[in-house]
C-alpha positions in Angstrom: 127.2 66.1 13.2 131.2 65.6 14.0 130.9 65.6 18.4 128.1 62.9 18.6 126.2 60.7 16.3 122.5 60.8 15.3 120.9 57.4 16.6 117.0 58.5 16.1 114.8 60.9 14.5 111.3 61.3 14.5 108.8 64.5 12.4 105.4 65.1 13.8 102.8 67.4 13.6 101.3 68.7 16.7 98.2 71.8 16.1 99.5 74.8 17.3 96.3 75.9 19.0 95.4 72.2 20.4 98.5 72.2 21.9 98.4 76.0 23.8 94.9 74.8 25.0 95.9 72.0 26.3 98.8 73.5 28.3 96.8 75.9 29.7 94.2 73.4 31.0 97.0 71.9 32.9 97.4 74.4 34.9 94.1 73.2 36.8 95.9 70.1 37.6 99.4 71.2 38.7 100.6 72.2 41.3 103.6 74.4 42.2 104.5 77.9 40.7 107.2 76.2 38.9 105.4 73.8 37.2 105.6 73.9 33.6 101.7 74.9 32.7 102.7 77.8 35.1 105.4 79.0 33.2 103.5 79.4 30.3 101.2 81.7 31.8 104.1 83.5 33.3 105.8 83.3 29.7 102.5 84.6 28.2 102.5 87.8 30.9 105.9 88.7 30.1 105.6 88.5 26.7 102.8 91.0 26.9 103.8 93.0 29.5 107.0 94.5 27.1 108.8 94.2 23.9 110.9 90.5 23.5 114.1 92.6 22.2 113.8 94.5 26.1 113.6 90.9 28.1 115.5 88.1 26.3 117.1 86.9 29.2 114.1 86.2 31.3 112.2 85.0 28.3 115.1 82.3 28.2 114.9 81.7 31.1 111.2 81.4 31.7 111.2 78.6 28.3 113.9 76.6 30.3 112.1 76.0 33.3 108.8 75.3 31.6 110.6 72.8 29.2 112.5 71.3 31.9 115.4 71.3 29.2 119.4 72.0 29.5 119.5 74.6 27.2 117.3 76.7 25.5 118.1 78.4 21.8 116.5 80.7 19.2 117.0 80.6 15.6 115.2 83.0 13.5 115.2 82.9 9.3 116.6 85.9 7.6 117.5 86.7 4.0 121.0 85.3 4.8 119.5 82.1 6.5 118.9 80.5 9.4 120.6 82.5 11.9 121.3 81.9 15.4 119.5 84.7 17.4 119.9 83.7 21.7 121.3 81.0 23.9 120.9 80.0 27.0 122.0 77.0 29.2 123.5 74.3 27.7 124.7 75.3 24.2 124.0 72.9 21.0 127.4 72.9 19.8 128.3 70.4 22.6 127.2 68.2 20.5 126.7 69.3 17.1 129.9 71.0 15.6 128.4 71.5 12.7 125.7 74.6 12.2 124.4 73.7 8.9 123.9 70.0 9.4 121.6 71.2 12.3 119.7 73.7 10.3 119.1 71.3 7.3 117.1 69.4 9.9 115.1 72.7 10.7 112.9 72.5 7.4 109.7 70.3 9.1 109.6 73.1 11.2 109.6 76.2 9.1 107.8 74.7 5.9 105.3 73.1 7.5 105.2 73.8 11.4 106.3 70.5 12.6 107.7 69.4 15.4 111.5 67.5 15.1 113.0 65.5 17.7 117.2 64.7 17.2 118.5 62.1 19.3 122.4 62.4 20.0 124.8 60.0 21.4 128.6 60.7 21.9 130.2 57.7 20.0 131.5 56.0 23.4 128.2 56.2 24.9 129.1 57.8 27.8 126.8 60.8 27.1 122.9 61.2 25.2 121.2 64.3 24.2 117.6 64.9 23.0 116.8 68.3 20.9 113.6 69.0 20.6 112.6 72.0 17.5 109.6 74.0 16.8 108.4 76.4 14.7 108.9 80.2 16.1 105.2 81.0 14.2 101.9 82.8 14.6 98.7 82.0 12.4 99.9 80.4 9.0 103.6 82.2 9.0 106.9 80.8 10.8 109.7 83.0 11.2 112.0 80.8 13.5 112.8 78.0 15.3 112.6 77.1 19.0 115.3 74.5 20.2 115.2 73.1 23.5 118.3 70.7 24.6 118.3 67.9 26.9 121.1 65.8 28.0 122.3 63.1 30.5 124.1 59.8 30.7 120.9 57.9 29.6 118.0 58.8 27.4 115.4 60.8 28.8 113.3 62.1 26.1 110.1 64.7 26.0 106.5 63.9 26.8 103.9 63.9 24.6 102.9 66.9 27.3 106.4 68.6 27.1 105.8 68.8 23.5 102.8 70.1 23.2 103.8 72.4 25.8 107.0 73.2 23.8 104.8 73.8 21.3 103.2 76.3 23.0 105.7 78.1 23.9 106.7 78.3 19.9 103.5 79.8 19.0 103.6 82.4 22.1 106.5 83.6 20.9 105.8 83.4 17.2 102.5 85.9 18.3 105.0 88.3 20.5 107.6 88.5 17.3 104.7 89.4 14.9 103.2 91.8 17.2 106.8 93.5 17.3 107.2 93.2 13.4 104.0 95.2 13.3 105.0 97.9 15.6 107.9 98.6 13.9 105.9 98.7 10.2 103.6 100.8 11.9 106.3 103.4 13.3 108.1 103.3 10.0 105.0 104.1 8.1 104.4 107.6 10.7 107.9 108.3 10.1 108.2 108.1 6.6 104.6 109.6 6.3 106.4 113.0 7.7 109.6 112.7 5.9 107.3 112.1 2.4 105.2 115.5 3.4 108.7 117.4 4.0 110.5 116.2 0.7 107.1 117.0 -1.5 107.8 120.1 -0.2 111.4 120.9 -0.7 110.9 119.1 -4.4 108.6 122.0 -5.4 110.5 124.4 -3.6 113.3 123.3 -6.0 111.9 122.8 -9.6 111.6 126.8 -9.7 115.4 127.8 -9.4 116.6 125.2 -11.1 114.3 125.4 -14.2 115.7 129.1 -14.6 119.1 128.1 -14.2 118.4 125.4 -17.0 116.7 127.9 -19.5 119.7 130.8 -18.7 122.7 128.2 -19.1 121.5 126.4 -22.1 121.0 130.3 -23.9 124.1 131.0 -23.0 125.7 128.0 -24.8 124.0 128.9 -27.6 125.4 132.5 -27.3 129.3 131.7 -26.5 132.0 130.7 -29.0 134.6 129.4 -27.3 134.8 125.8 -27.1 136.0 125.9 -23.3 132.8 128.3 -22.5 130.9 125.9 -24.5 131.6 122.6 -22.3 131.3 125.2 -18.8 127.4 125.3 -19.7 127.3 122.2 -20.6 128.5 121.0 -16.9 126.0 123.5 -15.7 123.4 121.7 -17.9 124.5 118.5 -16.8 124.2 119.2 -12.9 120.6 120.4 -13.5 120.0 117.3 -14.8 121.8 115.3 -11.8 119.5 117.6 -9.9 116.0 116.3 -11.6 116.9 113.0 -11.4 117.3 113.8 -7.1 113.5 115.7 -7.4 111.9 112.9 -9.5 113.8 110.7 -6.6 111.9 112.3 -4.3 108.5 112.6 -5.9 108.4 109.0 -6.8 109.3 108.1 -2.8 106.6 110.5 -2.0 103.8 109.7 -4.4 104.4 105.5 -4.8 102.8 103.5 -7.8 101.5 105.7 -10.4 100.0 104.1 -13.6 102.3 101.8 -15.3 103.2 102.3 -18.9 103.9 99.1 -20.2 105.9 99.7 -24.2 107.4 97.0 -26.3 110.7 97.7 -26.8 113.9 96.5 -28.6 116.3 95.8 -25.6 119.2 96.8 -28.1 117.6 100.3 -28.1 117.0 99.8 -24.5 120.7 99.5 -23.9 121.9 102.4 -26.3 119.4 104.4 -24.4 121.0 103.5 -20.7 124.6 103.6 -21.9 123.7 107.0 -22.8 122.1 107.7 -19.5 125.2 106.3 -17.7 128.0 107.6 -20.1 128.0 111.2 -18.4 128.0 109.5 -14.6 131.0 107.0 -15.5 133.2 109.3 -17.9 133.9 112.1 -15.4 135.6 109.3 -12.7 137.1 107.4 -15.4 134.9 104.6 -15.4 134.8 101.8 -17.7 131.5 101.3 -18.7 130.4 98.3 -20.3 126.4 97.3 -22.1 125.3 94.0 -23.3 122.0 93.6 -24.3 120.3 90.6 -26.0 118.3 90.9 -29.4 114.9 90.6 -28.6 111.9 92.5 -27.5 110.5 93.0 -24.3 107.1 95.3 -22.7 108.3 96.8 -20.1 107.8 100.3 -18.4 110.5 101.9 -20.0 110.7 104.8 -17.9 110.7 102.8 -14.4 113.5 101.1 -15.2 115.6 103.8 -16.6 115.0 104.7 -13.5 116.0 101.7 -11.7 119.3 101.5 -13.6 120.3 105.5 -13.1 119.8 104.9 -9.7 122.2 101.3 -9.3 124.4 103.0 -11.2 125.2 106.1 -9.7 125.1 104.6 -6.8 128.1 102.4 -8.4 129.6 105.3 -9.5 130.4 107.0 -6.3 131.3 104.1 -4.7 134.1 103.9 -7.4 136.0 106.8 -6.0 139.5 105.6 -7.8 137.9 104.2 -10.9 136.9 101.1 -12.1 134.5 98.8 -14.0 130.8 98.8 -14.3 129.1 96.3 -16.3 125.3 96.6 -17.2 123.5 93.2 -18.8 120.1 92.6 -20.1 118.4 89.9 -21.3 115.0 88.0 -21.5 113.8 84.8 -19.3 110.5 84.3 -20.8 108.5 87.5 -21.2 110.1 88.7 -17.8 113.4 91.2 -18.5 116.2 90.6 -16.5 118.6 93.4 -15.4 122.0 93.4 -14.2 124.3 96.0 -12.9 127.7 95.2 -11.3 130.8 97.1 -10.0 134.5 96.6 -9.3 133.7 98.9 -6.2 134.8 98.4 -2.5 131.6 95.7 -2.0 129.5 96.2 1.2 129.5 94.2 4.6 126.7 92.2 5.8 125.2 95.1 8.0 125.0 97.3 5.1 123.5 94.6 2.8 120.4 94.6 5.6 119.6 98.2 5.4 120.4 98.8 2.2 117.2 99.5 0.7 116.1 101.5 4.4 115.3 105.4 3.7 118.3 107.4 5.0 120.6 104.8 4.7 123.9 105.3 4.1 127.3 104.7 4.3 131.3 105.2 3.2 129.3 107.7 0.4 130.2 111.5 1.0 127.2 113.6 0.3 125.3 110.3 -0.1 121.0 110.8 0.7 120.3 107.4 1.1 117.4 107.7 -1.1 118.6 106.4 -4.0 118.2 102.5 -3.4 114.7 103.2 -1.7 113.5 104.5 -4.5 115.1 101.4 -6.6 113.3 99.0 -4.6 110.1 100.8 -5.0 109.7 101.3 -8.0 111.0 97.2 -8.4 107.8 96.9 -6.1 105.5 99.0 -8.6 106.7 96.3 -11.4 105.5 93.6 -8.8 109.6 92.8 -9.8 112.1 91.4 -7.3 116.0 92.9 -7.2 118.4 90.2 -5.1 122.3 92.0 -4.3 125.3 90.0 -3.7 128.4 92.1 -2.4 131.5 91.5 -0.4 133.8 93.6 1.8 136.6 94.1 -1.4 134.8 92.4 -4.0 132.3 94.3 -5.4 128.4 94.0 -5.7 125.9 92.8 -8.2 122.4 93.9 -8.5 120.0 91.0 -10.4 116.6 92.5 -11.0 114.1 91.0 -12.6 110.7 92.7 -13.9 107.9 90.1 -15.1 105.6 91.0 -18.3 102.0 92.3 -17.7 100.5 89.1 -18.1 102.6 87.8 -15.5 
């Protein structure tokens, strides 16, 4: 790992719930309120008592005394990885330089709950460390790990008690981080409950006006000679389209999965019919807009994923503000159709790649709803499909989906 080298490892598995019984049952037998069975109750109370975002510091501090360990850290696994998350006491990279070594070792833990012990030694012996990792999990699901550090000038491992108690301490906080997961899920659902009821609302509200202004504008192209007058409708006619393609945004956000109407298709007509779709978004800001599509059929729900790929794209689109490329690709992997749509745009940072798919979401877009890519990934959801983005700050973005056949 580059500051010490590994002399011993060892992967065991220790039950979860054994192990917090157990704990607790030494409490009858210790004494002292700093005794480690009595920091897990205390751990337990706090943890109950209020979120874990509101008291990280005495949560850290609590696990440190009750492991009797130099340093305490929490990693938790996100879309981008295992991420580091808090630290406290005596950090890891005293002896491990390298972050990735130490989170390839992290897999017992998260794939099948195990518990990992590292032993260190600085190569002139003068110093020995012992990290101890757990899975961060409640019931059958592990979202993190639990790291405890312990150091000294000779070894001094853990107890089979220390582990069962670190153990513990995993699960305890595996239960607290699920409880707050579903907290969250269960405010997001009230707010976007309301939002859905106010948007149904202002989606009828709309489909009046702009249905007359639709009917009026394409009479009066039919009416007008001049060329010039001509192409003004038609700008009015395209806008009113822009404008369905918000309300059908909106409707679809609102309603969720409808019935799916699965059509074999050619996806060389499939393309013609997007590149169509698109031309009108990418000729106005003098983008290049390019279509591949493979020879071969496909059953899809055609109309979901015109949907999908209006949506990436004019999403693309804006973000293009001085021009630029955008590149749309389709092809089959089995009977599953696989969709991508890229961009020479600006790219996004690592923040916005997190909330991208949130409702409201948006940013460095003038006039942008933040609706757009919600919808995408539901109606990706409706296809039981999966849509994976890579993007960079000046590098563009690339948007892979891929929607399985009906058999699938």
């Amino acid at each position: 790992p580059g500051k010490s080298q590994l002399v011993g490892k060892s992967v065991e598995t220790i039950d979860r719930s054994g192990s917090l019984v157990a704990a607790v049952t030494e409490v009858g037998s210790t004494q002292g309120q700093g005794s480690p069975a009595m920091m897990l109750l205390k751990l337990a109370a706090a943890l109950a008592a209020k979120p874990l975002d509101e008291q990280w510091q005495q949560v850290m501090q609590i696990l440190q005394i009750a492991s009797m360990s130099d340093g305490v850290s929490v990693w938790v696994d996100s879309d981008q990885g295992m991420k580091l998350l808090f630290e406290y006491g005596q950090s890891f990279s005293e002896f491990v330089s390298d972050e990735k070594w130490l989170v390839e070792h992290f897999s017992p833990c998260i794939e099948r709950g195990e518990l990992v012990t590292l032993d260190l030694e600085r190569p002139d012996g003068s110093e020995w460390a012992s990290l101890m990792c757990v899975a961060i999990a409640s019931q059958e699901r592990a979202g993190g790990v639990l790291a405890l550090l312990r150091s000294g000038s000779a070894e001094q491992g853990f107890s089979q008690t220390e582990r069962e108690m670190a153990v513990a301490c995993g699960h305890l906080l595996g239960m607290s981080m699920e409880r707050q997961r579903l907290v969250r899920q269960i405010v997001e659902q009230q707010r976007l409950a309301a939002a859905g009821q106010m948007l149904a609302g202002v989606a009828h509200d709309l489909r009046g006006p702009i249905t007359v202004i639709s009917g009026y504008a394409e009479l009066a192209a039919d009416l007008l000679e001049q060329p010039s007058h001509k192409s003004y409708m038609e700008q009015i006619m395209l806008q009113v389209e822009h404008m369905n393609h918000m309300i059908a945004n909106l409707m679809t956000f609102v309603r969720g999965q409808g019935t799916l109407d699965w059509q074999r298709i050619e996806l060389g007509r499939l393309g013609g019919m997007i590149r169509t779709l698109l031309e009108p978004l990418c000729g106005s800001r003098g983008i290049e807009l390019e279509v591949e599509a493979e020879s071969c059929p496909v059953v899809t729900d055609k109309e979901r994923v015109m949907r999908i790929v209006y949506n990436l794209g004019k999403n693309a689109a804006e973000a293009m503000k001085g021009g630029g490329r955008l590149s749309v690709v389709l092809r089959c992997e089995g009977d599953a159709l696989v969709l991508e749509v890229a961009d020479t745009g600006p790219g996004m940072t690592e923040e916005v790649r997190a909330h991208l798919f949130d409702l409201f979401y948006t940013r460095g877009k003038r006039g942008g709803t933040g609706i757009g890519l919600c919808v995408v990934k539901r109606l990706v959801d409706d296809l039981d499909g999966n849509i994976e983005v890579e993007s960079a700050p000046g590098e563009g973005s690339r948007f892979r989906v891929v929607v399985p056949g009906p058999e699938s």
